[in-house]
N, C-alpha and C positions, 0 to 999 in steps of 0.2 A: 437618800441614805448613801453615806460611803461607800464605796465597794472594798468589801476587804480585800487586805494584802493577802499575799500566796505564801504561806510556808511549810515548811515541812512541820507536822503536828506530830505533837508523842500520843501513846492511848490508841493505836490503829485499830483496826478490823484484827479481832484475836485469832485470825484465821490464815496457817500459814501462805505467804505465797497466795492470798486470795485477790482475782482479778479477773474481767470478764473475760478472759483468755484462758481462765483455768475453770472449767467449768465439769461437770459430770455428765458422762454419753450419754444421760436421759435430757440432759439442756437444761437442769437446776441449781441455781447456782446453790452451794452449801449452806445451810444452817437457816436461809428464808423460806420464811412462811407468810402471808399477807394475812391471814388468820389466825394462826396460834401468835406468830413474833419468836422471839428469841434472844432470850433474857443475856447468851451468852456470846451475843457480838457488838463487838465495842467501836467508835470509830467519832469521827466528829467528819462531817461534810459541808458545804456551803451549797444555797441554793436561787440562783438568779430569776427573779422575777419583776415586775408592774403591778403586783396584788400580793403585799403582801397580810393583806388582815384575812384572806383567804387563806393561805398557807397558816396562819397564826392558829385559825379560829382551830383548825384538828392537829395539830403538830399533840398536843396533850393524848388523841387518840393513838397516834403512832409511838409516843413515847411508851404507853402502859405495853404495848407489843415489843417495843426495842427500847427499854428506859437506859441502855448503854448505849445508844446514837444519840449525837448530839447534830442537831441540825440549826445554823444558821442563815438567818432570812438576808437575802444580800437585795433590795429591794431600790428602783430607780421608778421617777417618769415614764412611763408609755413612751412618750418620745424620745426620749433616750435609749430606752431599750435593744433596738435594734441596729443605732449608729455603734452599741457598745458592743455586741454580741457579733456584729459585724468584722469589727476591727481586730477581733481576739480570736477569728477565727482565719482571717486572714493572714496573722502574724504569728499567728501560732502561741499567742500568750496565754495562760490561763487565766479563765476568768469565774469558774467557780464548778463546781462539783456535779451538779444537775440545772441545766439548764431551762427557763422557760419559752417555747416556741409554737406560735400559734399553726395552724394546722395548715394554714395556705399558703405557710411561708417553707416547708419544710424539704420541697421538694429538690425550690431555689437553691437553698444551703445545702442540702446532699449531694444537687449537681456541680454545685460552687469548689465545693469543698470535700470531694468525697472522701480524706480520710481523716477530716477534725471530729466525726463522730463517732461513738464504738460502736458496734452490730450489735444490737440487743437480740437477733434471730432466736439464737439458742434459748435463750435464756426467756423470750416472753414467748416464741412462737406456740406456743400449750396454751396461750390467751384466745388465738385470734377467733378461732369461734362463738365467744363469751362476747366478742366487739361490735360493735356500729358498725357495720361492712366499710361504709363511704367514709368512717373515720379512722380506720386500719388502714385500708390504701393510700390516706394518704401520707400514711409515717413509714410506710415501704418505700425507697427507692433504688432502683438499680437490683433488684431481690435482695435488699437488705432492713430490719426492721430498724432503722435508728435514732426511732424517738419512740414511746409509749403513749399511744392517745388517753386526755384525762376527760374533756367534757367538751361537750356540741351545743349547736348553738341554734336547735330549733326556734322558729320567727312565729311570733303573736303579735296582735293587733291590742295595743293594751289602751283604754281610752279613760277619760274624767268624767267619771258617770255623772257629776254633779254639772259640767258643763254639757255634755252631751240634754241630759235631760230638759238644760233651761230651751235649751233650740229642739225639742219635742225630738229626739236620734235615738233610736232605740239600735245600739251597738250590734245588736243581734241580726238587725236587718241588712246590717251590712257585707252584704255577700259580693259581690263585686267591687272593681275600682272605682267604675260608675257610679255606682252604689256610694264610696267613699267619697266622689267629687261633687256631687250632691248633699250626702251629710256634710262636708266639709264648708259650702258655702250657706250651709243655714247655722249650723257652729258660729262662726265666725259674723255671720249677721245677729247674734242673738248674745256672742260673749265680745264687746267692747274690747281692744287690745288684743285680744284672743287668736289664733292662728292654729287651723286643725292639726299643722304637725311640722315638725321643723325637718330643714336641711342644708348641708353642706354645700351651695352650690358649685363652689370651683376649688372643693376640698376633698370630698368624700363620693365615692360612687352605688352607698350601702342598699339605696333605693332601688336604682336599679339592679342592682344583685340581686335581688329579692325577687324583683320582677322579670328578671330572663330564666331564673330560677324554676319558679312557678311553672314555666314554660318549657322545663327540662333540658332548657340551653345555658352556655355560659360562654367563656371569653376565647378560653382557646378546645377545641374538642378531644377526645377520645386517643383524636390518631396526630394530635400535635400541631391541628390545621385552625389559621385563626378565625373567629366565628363575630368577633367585635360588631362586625355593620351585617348580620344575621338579620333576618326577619323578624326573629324573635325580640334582638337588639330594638330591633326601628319599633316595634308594639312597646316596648318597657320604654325607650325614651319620650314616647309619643305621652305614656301617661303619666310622667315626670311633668314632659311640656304642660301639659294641659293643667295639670293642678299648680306649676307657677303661674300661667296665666289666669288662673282665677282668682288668684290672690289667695290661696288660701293656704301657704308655705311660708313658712318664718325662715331665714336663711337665718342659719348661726353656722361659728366656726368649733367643729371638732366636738368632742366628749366636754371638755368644761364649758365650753357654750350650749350646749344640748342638755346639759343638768343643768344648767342656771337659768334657761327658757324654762324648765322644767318646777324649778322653785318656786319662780316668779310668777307661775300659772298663766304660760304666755303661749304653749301650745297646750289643745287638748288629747291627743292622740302621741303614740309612738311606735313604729314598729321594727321593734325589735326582739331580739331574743329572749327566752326566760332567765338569763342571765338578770334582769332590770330588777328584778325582784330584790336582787341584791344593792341595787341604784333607789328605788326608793324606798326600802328602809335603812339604808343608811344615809340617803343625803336628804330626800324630805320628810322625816317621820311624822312630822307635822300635817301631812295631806292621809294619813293615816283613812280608809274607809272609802275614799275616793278614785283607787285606781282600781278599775275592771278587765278584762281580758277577755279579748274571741281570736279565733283564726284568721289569719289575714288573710284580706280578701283577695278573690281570684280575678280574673279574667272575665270569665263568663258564670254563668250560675254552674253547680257544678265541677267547674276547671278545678287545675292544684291550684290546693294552698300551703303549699309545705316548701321549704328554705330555709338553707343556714345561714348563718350570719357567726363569721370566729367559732373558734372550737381550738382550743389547746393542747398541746402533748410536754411531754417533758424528755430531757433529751441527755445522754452523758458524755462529755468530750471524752477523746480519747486522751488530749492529755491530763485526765484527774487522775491525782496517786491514791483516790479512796473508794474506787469504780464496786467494791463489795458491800460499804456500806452507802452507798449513793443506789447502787442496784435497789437495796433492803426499800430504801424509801422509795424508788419510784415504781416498783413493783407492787408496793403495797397504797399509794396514792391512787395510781390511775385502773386497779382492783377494787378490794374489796374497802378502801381509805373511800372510796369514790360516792358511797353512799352515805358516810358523814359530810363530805364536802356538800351532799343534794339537802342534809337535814340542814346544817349551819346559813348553809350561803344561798342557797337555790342553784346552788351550777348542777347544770343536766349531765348525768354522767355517760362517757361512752361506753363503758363497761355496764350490758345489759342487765346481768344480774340484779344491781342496785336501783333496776329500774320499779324492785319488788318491795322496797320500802314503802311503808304505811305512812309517809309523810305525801307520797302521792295521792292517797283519798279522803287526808288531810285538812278538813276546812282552817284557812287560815284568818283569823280576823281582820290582819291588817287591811285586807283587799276587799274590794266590793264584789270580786266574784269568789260566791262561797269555797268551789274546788279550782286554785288558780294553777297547776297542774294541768287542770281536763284540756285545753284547748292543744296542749304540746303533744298527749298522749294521743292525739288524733292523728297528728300529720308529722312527728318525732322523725320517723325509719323511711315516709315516702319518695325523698328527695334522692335524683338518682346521683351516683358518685360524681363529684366534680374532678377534674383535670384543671387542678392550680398549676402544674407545669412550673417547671425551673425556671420561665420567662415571666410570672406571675405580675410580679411588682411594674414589669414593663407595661403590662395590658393593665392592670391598674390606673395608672399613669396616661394612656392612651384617652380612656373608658372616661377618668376624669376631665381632661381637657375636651372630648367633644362634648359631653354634659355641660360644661359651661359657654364653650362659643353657641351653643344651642340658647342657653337662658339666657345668658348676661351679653352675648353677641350677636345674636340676631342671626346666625348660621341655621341652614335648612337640613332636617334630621339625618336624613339620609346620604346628605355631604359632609357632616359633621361625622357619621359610624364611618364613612369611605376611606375618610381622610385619617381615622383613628387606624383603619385594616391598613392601610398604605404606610404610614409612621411604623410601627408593629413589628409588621415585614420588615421594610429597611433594617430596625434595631435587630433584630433575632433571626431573618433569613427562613423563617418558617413559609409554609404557604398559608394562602390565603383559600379557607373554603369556597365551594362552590355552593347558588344559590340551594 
């Protein structure tokens, strides 16, 4: 979709001089309410996103609260997204009203660019208790809140109960990776074509995010120190290794090769967020009855099984001229909106409260597991805060190239993490943890 042009609109916020610089000493901004709404503020905004049938599916709910905000969906590629939102904040050009920005990336851009955002402090700081602790911190930087966390990306182990069953796998028993690399090779002996689960090898690092994760570590730590070739590291890539060498990994590239393994009934496993809920009924509705859901497995019996995987916020440039009715909306999205977005779409919200909807004890047909909820609600809050760090995208980038000289180059685990800590450093001047 085109990105609209910028101009100045007639019909504003009927509120004079309203701006998040003009705010009331209790930090509210005027006439919102994420609850009642407010028949009588007017204004039209633009909203930059990768999902727009998400925004679409409750815009109807925010309208009946603010039926004078007119919200337009400015909607691009995933891949696009961030070469655009990049370059507009770099140049200072506007590029739309409220922003979409995933929660790992937010840090990078506040460090970047600390004054292309507005300080929502005042104006959400009355939220932060009502939050995901680990999805607050990460829209704080510098002591500034300058995005609104909207949904988290708790990780399940969702699998094809129909091909699990042909290779005798009872999902449930899969408590360990072990446990997985076992199912995964009698899967794959018993479904023809079949592959227990697909991955990215010299694209994506989402696997082992998951699995340093579990292990309450991640790329760079707490105090800023890089942790890439960790201990923790060398255990997650080890069980990367060992399930490409068992053959029982389908390599695709990205999200459209990861649904399209996924139509074609060519992996039987995924793990991912409960975000997917919204992945297979809208891309295969056709496998309707077939997707089941448990916790993904840990380490050892027992270990975490709890990781994010993505989680969103939304964010307002400073340069938007409609900062009061762009407030209205994202105050009332990543609020009390946040619980229509969990009935419509299945996104997890960060705002606790709507974790009190009845669509959670909800049996949903589409799914082979009767409560496909229950497994999130176990391990949702356990994951300790991550430290995405302003160098983020770099250790990404690190994290992927030794994943791949490890599978597709024949590089040994522990030279492949060394060499990622060593690169890292060079780019960013951080240190490097000790063991």
């Amino acid at each position: 979709m085109r990105i609209l042009s910028r101009r100045n609109r007639t019909g504003l916020l009927m509120l004079a001089g309203l701006s998040l610089g003009m705010v009331s000493a209790q930090g509210a901004a005027p006439g919102t309410d994420p609850q009642k709404g407010n028949a009588s503020l007017r204004g039209e905004i633009s909203l930059f996103s990768w999902s727009e049938a998400t925004y679409a599916s409750v815009l109807p709910a925010f309208n009946k609260l603010y039926p004078n905000i007119k919200v337009n969906l400015v909607t691009v590629g995933y891949a696009d997204a961030y070469p655009k939102i990049t370059a507009s904040l770099a140049g200072n050009v506007p590029l739309a009203d409220v922003i979409m920005i995933e929660s790992e990336r937010v840090e990078s851009y506040g460090t970047r660019f600390p004054n292309a955002f507005s300080d929502l402090s005042a104006l959400g700081g009355k939220y932060e208790r009502s939050f995901d602790r680990s999805k607050w911190t990460q829209s704080v930087v510098k002591g500034k809140l300058i995005s609104m966390p909207t949904d988290a990306g708790p990780v399940g182990m969702w699998y094809r109960s129909d091909l699990f069953q042909k290779a005798g796998v009872d999902a449930a028993g899969v408590q360990t990776w072990t446990d997985f690399l076992a199912a995964g090779k009698k899967v794959v002996a018993a479904n023809p074509g079949v592959k227990m689960a697909g991955i990215d090898a010299t694209g994506s690092e989402t696997l082992l995010r998951i699995l340093v994760q579990e292990q309450g570590g991640f790329y760079i730590d707490a105090d800023g120190k890089i942790t890439v070739n960790s201990a923790r590291m060398q255990r997650a890539l080890g069980i990367v290794k060992s399930a490409w060498d068992a053959g029982i990994l389908l390599n695709v590239q990205g999200t459209d090769g990861l649904i399209g393994s996924i139509k074609a009934s060519r992996v039987a496993a995924v793990n991912l967020p409960v975000w997917m809920i919204g992945i297979f009924k809208g891309y295969v509705p056709e496998q309707q009855g077939k997707w089941g859901v448990v916790q993904v497995p840990a380490f050892s019996v027992g270990g975490g099984r709890s990781a994010y995987v993505g989680g969103s916020t939304l964010a307002i440039p400073a340069n938007s001229q409609n900062k009061g009715a762009a407030w209205a909306f994202v105050e009332w999205y990543a609020t009390y909106g946040s619980r229509a977005v969990l009935e419509k779409r299945g996104t997890w919200p960060s705002f606790l409260p709507s974790l009190q909807a009845p669509v959670l004890n909800t049996p949903d047909p589409f799914f082979a597991t009767p409560n496909v909820f229950a497994p999130f609600k176990k391990t949702a809050f356990l994951s300790r805060p991550l430290r995405y760090s302003s160098d983020y995208d770099k250790a990404v980038a690190v994290v992927i190239a030794a994943q791949a000289s490890v599978l597709t180059g024949g590089v040994g685990i522990k030279a492949a993490l060394d060499k990622a800590a060593s690169d890292l450093k060079n780019q960013t001047g951080r240190e490097i943890a000790g063991p």
